[in-house]
C-alpha positions, 0 to 999 in steps of 0.5 A, spaced: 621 785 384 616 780 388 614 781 395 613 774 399 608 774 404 609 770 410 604 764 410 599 767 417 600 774 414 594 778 417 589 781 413 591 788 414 599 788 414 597 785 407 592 790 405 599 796 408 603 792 403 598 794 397 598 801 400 605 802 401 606 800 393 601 804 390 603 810 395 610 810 391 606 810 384 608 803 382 602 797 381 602 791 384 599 784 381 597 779 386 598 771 386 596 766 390 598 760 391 596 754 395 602 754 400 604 762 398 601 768 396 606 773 391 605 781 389 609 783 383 611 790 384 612 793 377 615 800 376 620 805 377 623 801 383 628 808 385 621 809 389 623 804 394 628 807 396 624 810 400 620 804 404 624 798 404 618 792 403 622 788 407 622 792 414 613 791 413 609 787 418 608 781 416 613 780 409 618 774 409 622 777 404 623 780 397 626 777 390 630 781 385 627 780 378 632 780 373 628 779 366 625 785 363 618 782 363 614 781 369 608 779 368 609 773 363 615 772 368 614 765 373 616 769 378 611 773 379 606 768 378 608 760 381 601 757 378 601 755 371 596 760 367 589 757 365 585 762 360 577 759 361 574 760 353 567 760 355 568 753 357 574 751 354 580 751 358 587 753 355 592 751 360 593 747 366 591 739 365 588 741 358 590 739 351 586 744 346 586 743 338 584 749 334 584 747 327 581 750 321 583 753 314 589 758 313 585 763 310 576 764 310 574 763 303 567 762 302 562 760 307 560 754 305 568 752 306 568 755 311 563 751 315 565 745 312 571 746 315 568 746 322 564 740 321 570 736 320 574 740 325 568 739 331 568 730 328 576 730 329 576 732 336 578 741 335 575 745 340 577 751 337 575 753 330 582 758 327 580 762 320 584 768 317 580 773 314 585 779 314 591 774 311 599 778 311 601 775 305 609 776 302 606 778 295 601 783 295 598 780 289 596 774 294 589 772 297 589 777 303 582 775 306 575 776 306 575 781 312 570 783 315 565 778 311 570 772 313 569 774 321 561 773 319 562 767 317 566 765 323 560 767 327 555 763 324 560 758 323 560 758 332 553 758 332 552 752 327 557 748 331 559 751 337 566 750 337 570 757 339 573 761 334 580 765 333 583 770 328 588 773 326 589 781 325 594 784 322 592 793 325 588 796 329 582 797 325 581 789 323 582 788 331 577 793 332 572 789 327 574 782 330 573 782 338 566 784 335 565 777 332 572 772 335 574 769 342 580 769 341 585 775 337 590 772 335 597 777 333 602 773 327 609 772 327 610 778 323 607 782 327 609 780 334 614 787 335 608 791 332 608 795 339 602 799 338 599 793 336 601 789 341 598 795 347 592 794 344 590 788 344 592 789 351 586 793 352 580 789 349 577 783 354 579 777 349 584 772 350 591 773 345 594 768 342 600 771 340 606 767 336 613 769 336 617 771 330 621 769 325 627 770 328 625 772 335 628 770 341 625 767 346 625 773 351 624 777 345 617 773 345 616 774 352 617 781 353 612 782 347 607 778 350 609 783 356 606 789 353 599 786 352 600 784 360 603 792 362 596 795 358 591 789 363 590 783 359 594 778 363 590 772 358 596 771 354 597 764 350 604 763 347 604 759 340 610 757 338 610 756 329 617 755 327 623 760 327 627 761 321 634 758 320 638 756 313 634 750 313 630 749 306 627 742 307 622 746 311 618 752 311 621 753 317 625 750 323 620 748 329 624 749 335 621 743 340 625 745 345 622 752 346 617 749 349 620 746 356 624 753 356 618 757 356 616 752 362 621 754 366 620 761 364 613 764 364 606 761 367 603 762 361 600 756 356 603 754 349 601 751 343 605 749 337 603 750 330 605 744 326 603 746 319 607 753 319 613 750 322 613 745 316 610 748 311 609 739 309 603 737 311 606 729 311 611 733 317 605 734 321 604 727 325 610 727 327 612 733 330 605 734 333 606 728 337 613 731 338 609 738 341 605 732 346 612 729 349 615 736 350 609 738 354 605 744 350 598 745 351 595 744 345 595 745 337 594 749 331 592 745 324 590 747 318 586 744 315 582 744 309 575 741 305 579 740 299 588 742 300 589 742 292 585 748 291 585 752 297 588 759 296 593 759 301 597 754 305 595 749 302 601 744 302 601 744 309 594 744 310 591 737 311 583 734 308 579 731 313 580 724 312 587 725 315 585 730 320 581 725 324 586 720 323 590 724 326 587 726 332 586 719 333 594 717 333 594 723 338 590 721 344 594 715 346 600 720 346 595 726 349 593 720 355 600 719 356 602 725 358 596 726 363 593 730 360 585 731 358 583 731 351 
C-alpha cells in the first residue's frame, strides 16, 4: 500500500500518519519527490482494517500495490535510485564501467588489470575471489588473499572495487576489504544469503538468475531491501534458452522492463551473456540504447592464459578501444561518462 500526501500537508498530520502505521505494527518508508511525497506501508495490511489512512488529515489517497515486492517497487518510490559509492554515482544520469578479471590470480595480474581498467575509462574494478564454478575441480579463487589484493590494487589506483561472494562466511571477510558486494547468478534464491547481505552497509549488485523471471529477480532483491539495505543494483547477465551460439541469451529487453517496474539501477554484463569476447561491442552498445546505467566487462592482461573466462575476457588494447566507440553512443543518450 502507498499513502499519497497531499501536496501542503502539515508537519504534524504527517508526522500522525507515521504514528498511526507504526502504531498497527507495519513499517513505513518514506519517498519524496519534487512535487510528491510518498509512505510505502509494508506488512500485514489486515491491521488496517482498524484505521482507514484515507480518513487521515491531510492524505489525498491510497494506492493498492499488487507485486509481491514493495520496496524495489517504482511505486513506492517514483524518483530513479542513485547509490553514491564514495564518489562514484550508479544511477540517475551516470553511465559507470566496472571492469576486471573473472577470477583474482596473482597480485601482480591483478593490478595490472586495474591499471588497464582505470586508462580505459572504468570506475570500478570487479575481481572474483571466491569463484562458484560448475566443476569442483576448477579454479575456485584465492579467497581472502584475493580480497587483499583487491585493497591494494584501490590504494594504488583509486578505482572502486566489487566481488562477488558465494556464503556467508565470504560476505563476512569481503565487507572488510570491497565497496560494493556482489551476489551471482547462481546464488540469487539463496534466501539466507540474500538476508544478510540486507544487513551489511554496503551497496549489493545483485545479478539475476539463469532462468529467473523478472519478478522473480525483483522479489529476490526484495529481501536485501526488507533486512534495511535499500542500495540495491540490479545486473542483467543473460538467461538460459536453447541457444547454443552463446553462452547465454542476453535479454535486451529486461532493461526497459525493469524501468517500468523498480527505481533501482541496472548494469548489463555483456561478457556473461556472450561468453564471445568479439560479441561484447555490440551488445554493450545495445545496453547503452536501451538505457542501463552502466557495464561489467572482463577483462584480462593476457585472456589466453587466464584461469577462468577467458573466451570472453577482453586484453587491454581492446578495452580502450572499446570505451572509446562507446562514448559517442554514451553522450548520445544523455548521459555522463
Amino acid at each position: 500500500m502507498i499513502i499519497v500526501m497531499k501536496q501542503n500537508y502539515s508537519k504534524e498530520n504527517f508526522k500522525n500518519v507515521i504514528n498511526v502505521i507504526e502504531g498497527l505494527g507495519l513499517t513505513a518508508h518514506l519517498s519524496k519527490g519534487e512535487h510528491t511525497t510518498l509512505i510505502g506501508v509494508v506488512g500485514d495490511k489486515r491491521a488496517l482494517l482498524k484505521e482507514n489512512p484515507e480518513l487521515l488529515p491531510d492524505v489525498d489517497r491510497v494506492i493498492q500495490v499488487s507485486e509481491t515486492y514493495k520496496l524495489a517497487n517504482k511505486k513506492f518510490k517514483t524518483e530513479p535510485t542513485v547509490i553514491d559509492v564514495d564518489g562514484v554515482k550508479i544511477g540517475g544520469d551516470n553511465f559507470v564501467i566496472m571492469a576486471g578479471p573473472c577470477a583474482v590470480e596473482s597480485h601482480d595480474q591483478l593490478l595490472e588489470t586495474a591499471n588497464a581498467a582505470k586508462a580505459g575509462g572504468a570506475q570500478i574494478l570487479r575481481g572474483g575471489a571466491y569463484k562458484p564454478r560448475t566443476s569442483p575441480y576448477s579454479f575456485q579463487g584465492l579467497e581472502e588473499e584475493g580480497l587483499k589484493y583487491m585493497a591494494e590494487a584501490r590504494e594504488a589506483t583509486g578505482l572502486k572495487i566489487i566481488t562477488e561472494v558465494t556464503s556467508e562466511h565470504a560476505l563476512e571477510a569481503a565487507v572488510k576489504y570491497v565497496d560494493i558486494i556482489q551476489i551471482g547468478a547462481r546464488n540469487m534464491q539463496n534466501f539466507e544469503l540474500l538476508k544478510e547481505a540486507g544487513r551489511i552497509n554496503k551497496p549489493v549488485m545483485l545479478k539475476r538468475g539463469l532462468s529467473a523471471t523478472i519478478d522473480e529477480w525483483l522479489n529476490a532483491a526484495e529481501y536485501i531491501m526488507s533486512e534495511g539495505n535499500e542500495d540495491v543494483i540490479l545486473c542483467e547477465r543473460g538467461i538460459r534458452t536453447f541457444e547454443t551460439s552463446t553462452r547465454n541469451t542476453l535479454d535486451i529487453s529486461a532493461v526497459p522492463v525493469l524501468r517500468s517496474k523498480t527505481h533501482l539501477p541496472i548494469i548489463v554484463d555483456p561478457s556473461h551473456a556472450s561468453g564471445v569476447r568479439a560479441y561484447i561491442s555490440p551488445l554493450s552498445k545495445a545496453a547503452v540504447a536501451v538505457d542501463a546505467d552502466g557495464l561489467m566487462i572482463e577483462i584480462h592482461p593476457c585472456p589466453e592464459k587466464a584461469l577462468s573466462d577467458g573466451a570472453q575476457s577482453l586484453n587491454p588494447e581492446a578495452f580502450n578501444e572499446l570505451t572509446a566507440e562507446l562514448r559517442p553512443f554514451i553522450s548520445l543518450v544523455g548521459r555522463k561518462f
